[in-house]
LORO-92900 format. One record per residue (C-alpha): x, y, z negated; residue in three letters. Coordinates in nm, 3 decimals. Each point is the difference from the previous one (the first is absolute). Layout:
N
       u       v       w res
       X       Y       Z ALA
...
REM end
This chain:
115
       u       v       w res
  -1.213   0.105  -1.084 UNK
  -0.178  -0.237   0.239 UNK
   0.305  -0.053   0.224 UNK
  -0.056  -0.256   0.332 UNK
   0.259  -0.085   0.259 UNK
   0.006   0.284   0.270 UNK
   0.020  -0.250   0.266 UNK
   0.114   0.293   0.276 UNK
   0.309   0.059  -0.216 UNK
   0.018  -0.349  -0.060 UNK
   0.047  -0.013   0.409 UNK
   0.207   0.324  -0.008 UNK
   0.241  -0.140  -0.200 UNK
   0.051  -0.349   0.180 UNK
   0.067   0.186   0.309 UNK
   0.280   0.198  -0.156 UNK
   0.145  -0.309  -0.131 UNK
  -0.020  -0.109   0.325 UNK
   0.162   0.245   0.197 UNK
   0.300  -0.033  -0.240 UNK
  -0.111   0.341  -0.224 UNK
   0.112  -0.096  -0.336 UNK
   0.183   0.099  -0.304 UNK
   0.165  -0.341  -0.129 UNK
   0.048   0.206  -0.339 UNK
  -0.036  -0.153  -0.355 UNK
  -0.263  -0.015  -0.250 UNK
   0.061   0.257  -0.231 UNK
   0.121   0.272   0.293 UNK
  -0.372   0.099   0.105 UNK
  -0.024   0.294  -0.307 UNK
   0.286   0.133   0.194 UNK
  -0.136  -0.080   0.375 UNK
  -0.417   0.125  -0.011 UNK
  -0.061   0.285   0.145 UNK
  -0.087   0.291  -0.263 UNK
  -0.334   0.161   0.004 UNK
   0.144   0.313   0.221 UNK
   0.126  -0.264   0.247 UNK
  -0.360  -0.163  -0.025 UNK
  -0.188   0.340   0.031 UNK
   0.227   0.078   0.347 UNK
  -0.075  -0.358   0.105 UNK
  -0.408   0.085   0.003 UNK
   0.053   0.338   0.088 UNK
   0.197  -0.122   0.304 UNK
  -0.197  -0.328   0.096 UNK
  -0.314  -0.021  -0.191 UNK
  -0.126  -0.188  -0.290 UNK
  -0.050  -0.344   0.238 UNK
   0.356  -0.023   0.104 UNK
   0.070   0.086  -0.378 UNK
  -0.219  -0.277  -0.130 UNK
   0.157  -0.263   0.259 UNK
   0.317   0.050  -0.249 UNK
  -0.228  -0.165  -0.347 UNK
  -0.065  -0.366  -0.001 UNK
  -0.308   0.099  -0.222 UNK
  -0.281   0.187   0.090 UNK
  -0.309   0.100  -0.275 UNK
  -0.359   0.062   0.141 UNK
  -0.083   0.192  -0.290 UNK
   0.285   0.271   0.030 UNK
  -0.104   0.357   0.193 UNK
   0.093  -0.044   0.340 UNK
   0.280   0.165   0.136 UNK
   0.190  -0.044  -0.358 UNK
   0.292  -0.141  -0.149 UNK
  -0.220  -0.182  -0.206 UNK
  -0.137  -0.165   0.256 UNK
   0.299  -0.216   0.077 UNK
   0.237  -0.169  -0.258 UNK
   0.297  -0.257   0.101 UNK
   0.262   0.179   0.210 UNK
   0.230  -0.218   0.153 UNK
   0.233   0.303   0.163 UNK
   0.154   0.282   0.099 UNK
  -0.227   0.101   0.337 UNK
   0.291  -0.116   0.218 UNK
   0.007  -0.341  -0.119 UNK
  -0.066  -0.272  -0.212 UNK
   0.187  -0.042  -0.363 UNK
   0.049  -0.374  -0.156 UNK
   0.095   0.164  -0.314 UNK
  -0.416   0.189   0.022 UNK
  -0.172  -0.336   0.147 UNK
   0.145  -0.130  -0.363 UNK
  -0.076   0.194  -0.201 UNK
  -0.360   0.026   0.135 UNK
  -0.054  -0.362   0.002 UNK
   0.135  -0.015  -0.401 UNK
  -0.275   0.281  -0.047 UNK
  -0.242  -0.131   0.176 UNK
   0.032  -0.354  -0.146 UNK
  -0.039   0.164  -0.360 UNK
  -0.314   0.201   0.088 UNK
  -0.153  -0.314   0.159 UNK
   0.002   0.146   0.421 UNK
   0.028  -0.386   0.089 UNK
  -0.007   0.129   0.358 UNK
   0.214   0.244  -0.060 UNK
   0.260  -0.227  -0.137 UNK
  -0.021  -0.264   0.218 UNK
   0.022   0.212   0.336 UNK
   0.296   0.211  -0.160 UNK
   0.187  -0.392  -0.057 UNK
  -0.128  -0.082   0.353 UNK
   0.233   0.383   0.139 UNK
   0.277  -0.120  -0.259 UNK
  -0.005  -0.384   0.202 UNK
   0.023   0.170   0.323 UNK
   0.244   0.281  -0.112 UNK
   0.230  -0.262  -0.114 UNK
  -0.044  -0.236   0.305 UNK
   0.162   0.325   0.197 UNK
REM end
């Protein structure tokens, strides 16, 4: 996967942070917090696949459009942002080599924890 920084959810998610929308959670809780794919599905049924991409810090150019497999890196739960997901992304994205990824993932972590 060719993942880049999807700079509109990179935006999406500062703003969230920003208006005080976030799950102070711990690292390990965000197997229990992500949405399931049903809860995904209703999300793109219900706003489309932009609003559902503005959820993944990564985005892949070669993925179909209008696929899951176009995006990769969710950081929550489509109401708001999860510390315990931002985490975990930026430990997977550090170990897959998404430098941009990983450092705009520390960069929502630095503001989350500024809050």
């Amino acid at each position: 996967m060719a993942a880049k920084l999807n700079r509109k959810a990179f935006t999406h998610a500062r703003k969230l942070i920003e208006s005080g929308k976030v799950e102070h959670d711990v690292r390990d809780d965000w197997s229990e917090h992500a949405p399931s794919a049903d809860d995904e599905n209703k999300y793109i049924e219900k706003h489309g696949f932009a609003a559902f991409a503005e959820w993944h810090l990564g985005r892949d150019d070669e993925g179909s459009d209008g696929t899951k497999g176009r995006v990769s890196f969710p950081f929550g739960d489509f109401k708001k942002i999860h510390r315990c997901a931002v985490i975990s992304l930026e430990s997977r994205a550090a170990q897959h080599g998404h430098d941009d990824i990983r450092d705009a993932a520390k960069k929502l972590l630095e503001l989350m924890d500024s809050q």
